[in-house]
N, C-alpha and C positions, 0 to 999 in steps of 0.2 A: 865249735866242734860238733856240737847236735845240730844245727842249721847244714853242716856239711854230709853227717848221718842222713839226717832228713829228704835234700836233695839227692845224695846217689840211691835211698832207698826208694824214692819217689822214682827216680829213673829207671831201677831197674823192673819196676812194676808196670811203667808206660810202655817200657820195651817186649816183658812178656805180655803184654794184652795186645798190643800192634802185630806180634807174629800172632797168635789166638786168631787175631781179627783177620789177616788173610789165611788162615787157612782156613777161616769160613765164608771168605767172599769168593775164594777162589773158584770152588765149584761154575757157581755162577757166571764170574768172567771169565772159565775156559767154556761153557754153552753157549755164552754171548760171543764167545769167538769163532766156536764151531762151526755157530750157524751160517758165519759168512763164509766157511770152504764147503768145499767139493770132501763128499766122504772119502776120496782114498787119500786127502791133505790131512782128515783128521785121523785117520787110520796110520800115516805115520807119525802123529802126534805133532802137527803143526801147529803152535802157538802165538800167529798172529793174524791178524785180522785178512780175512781173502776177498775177492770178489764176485761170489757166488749166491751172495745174501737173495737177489732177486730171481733166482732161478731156483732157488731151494723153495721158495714160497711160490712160484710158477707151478713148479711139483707135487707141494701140498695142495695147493687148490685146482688139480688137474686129475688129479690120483686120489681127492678124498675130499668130504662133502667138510670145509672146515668151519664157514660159515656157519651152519646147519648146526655142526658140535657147539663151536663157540656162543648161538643161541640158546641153546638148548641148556648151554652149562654155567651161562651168564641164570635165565627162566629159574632154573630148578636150584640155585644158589640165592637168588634173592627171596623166593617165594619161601625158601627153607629158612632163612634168617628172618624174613621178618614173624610167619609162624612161631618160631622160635621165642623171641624176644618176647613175645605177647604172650601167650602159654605160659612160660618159665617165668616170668617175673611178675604175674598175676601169682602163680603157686607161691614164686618166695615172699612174696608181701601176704598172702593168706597164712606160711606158715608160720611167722613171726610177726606180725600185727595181730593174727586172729589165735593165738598162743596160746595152748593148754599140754596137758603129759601126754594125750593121746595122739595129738599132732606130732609130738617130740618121737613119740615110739613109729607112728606112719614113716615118717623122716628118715630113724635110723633103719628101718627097714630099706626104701629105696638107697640110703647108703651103703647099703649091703648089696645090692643088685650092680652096683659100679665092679665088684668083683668076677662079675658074671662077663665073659668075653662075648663079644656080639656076632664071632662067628658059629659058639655054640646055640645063637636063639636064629640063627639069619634061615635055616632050612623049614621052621618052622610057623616062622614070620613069612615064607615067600609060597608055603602050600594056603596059609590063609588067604592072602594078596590073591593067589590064582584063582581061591573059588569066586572071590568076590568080585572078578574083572578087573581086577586096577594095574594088572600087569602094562609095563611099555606107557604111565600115566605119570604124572609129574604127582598125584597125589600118591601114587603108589612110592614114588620116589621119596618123599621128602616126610611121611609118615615115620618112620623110625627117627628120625632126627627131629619130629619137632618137640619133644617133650625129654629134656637127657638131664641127669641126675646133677651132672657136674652146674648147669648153667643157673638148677633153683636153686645149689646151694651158696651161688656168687650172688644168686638176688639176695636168697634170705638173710644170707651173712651179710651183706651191704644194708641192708631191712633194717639193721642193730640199730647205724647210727642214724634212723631216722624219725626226727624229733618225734615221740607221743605224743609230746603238748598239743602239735599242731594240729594233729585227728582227732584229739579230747576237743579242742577249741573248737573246730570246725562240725563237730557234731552237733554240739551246745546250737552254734549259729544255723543248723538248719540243713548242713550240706550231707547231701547221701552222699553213700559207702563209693561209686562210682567216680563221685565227682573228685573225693579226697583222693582217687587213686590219681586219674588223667588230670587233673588243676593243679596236685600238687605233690605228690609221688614222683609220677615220672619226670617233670623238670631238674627235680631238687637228685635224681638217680641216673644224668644223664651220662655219666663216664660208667657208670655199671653197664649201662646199653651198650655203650659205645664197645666196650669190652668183650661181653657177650655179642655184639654182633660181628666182630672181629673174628672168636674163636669160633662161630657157628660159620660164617660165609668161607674162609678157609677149609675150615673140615669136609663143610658141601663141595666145596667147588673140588677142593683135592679127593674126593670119596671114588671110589672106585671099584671095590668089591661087591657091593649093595647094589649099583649101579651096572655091572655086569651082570648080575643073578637078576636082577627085573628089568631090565632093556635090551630085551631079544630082538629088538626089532634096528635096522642099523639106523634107520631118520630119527631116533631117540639117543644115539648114543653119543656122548659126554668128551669133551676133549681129552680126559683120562682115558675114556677107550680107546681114543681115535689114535693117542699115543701108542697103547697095546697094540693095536692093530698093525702098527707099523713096522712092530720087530715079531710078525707070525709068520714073513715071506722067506724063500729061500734068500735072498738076498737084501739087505740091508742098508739103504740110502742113507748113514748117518749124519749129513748134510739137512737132509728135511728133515731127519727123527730131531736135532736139536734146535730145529729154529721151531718145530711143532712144542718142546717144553720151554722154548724162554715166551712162545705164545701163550701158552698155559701157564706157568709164574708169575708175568709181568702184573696180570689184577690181582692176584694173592699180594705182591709186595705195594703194589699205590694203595691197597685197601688199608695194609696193615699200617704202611708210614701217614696214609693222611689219617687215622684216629691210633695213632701214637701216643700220645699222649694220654687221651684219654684212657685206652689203652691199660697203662699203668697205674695210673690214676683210680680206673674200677678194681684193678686187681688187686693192688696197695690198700685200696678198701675192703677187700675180701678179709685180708690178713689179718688188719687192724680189728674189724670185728668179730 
C-alpha cells in the first residue's frame, strides 16, 4: 500500500514538472519556429516549422550590420567576464583569507550598495565616462560590470571552505601570497569560476541598457541593440526580429549548458558556506 502511495505520488510530481517544463521551453521552440516563417505566418500564429529560415537571415544581413554586432557583443562579453572573474575573486579571497572586523564592516557595506538599482547611478556613471572619452569604447563598456557585489560574495562565501592549512603550510615553505593564489586557490575554486563566469557572460551579453546609453555610435552596437532596432520601423519584419533573438540566445544557452555543472556545483558552494 505505501509502495503504491509512493509511485502514484512520485507520478503525479513527474507530471507537474513535465508540464512546468514546457511551458518553459516553449517560449523558445515557438522563436525557433518563427524564425523559419514569413512574418505574416507568424502574425496568424503559425506553429510549424516554414521555409523562410534562409531569407530571414538574407534580410538581417542585408538590412543590418549583424556580423559587426555579433563581434562586438561576443568582444565586450568575454573581455567583461574575464575582467570580472579576476577582480571578484582576488577581492573574495582578500576578504576571507585576509579576515578581520573592519573588512567584515567594508563588506556589509558594499552589501548594502546591492540595494541600490543601477539605473539610479547609470546618469551619473555616463556624465563621468563622457568627460573622460571612453564613450562608444569597450572599456567604457565593460567598466560598471567588472567589479559587482554579487560575484565577491560567491568568491568569498566559496573562500570558507578553503583549506587554511594549506596557506599556513605554503607560507612556512617559502611561497609568496601570489603564488598561493594562482598554484593553488584557483585550481582547487574552479566551479566557483565556472559559475561566476556563467552569471557575468550572460548578463554581458544580455546587457542592453548600459549598452544603449554608451554606444551612440551604430559600428559599436550590440546584438541587444540591433534587436531594438528592429522593432523602431513603421513596419515590422517579425520573420528576421525572431531569427535575430534565437541568434542572440543560442551562446547564452551552449555557455550555460556546457559549465552546467559546474555551474551548480560553484553555486551549491556558495550556499553551503
Amino acid at each position: 500500500m505505501n509502495k503504491t502511495k509512493y509511485w502514484i505520488g512520485r507520478g503525479i510530481k513527474n507530471i507537474i514538472l513535465i508540464i512546468c517544463s514546457l511551458f518553459c521551453v516553449f517560449p523558445l521552440v515557438w522563436v525557433l519556429i518563427a524564425s523559419t516563417n514569413a512574418s505574416v505566418d507568424i502574425v496568424r500564429g503559425v506553429l510549424v516549422p516554414g521555409k523562410h529560415l534562409l531569407e530571414n537571415l538574407k534580410s538581417i544581413v542585408e538590412h543590418y550590420d549583424l556580423l559587426g554586432a555579433s563581434w562586438n557583443t561576443i568582444k565586450y562579453s568575454a573581455v567583461t567576464t574575464i575582467a570580472s572573474i579576476i577582480v571578484c575573486s582576488v577581492a573574495g579571497y582578500g576578504f576571507e583569507v585576509y579576515h578581520d572586523k573592519w573588512k567584515d564592516r567594508l563588506f556589509g557595506a558594499l552589501m548594502i550598495t546591492m540595494m541600490i538599482p543601477f539605473v539610479s547611478t547609470m546618469l551619473p556613471i555616463y556624465q563621468t565616462y563622457a568627460k573622460l572619452g571612453l564613450l562608444n569604447t569597450t572599456l567604457g563598456f565593460i567598466l560598471p560590470s567588472v567589479s559587482t557585489v554579487f560575484t565577491i560574495m560567491l568568491f568569498r562565501q566559496n573562500s570558507r571552505s578553503f583549506p587554511k592549512d594549506i596557506i599556513e603550510a605554503a607560507r612556512i615553505d617559502g611561497e609568496t601570497e601570489l603564488g598561493i593564489f594562482f598554484k593553488m586557490y584557483v585550481p582547487t575554486m574552479k566551479a566557483t569560476y565556472a559559475a561566476a563566469a556563467t552569471i557575468t557572460f550572460m548578463n554581458a551579453w544580455n546587457n542592453y541598457m548600459w549598452a544603449r546609453l554608451i554606444m551612440s555610435d551604430n559600428r559599436a552596437q550590440t546584438l541587444p541593440m540591433l534587436i531594438s532596432n528592429m522593432t523602431t520601423g513603421h513596419y515590422i519584419d517579425y520573420g528576421m526580429l525572431m531569427l535575430a533573438v534565437l541568434i542572440s540566445t543560442l551562446p547564452t544557452l551552449i555557455v550555460f549548458f556546457a559549465l552546467q555543472r559546474s555551474f551548480v556545483e560553484g553555486m551549491t558552494g556558495a550556499v553551503k558556506g
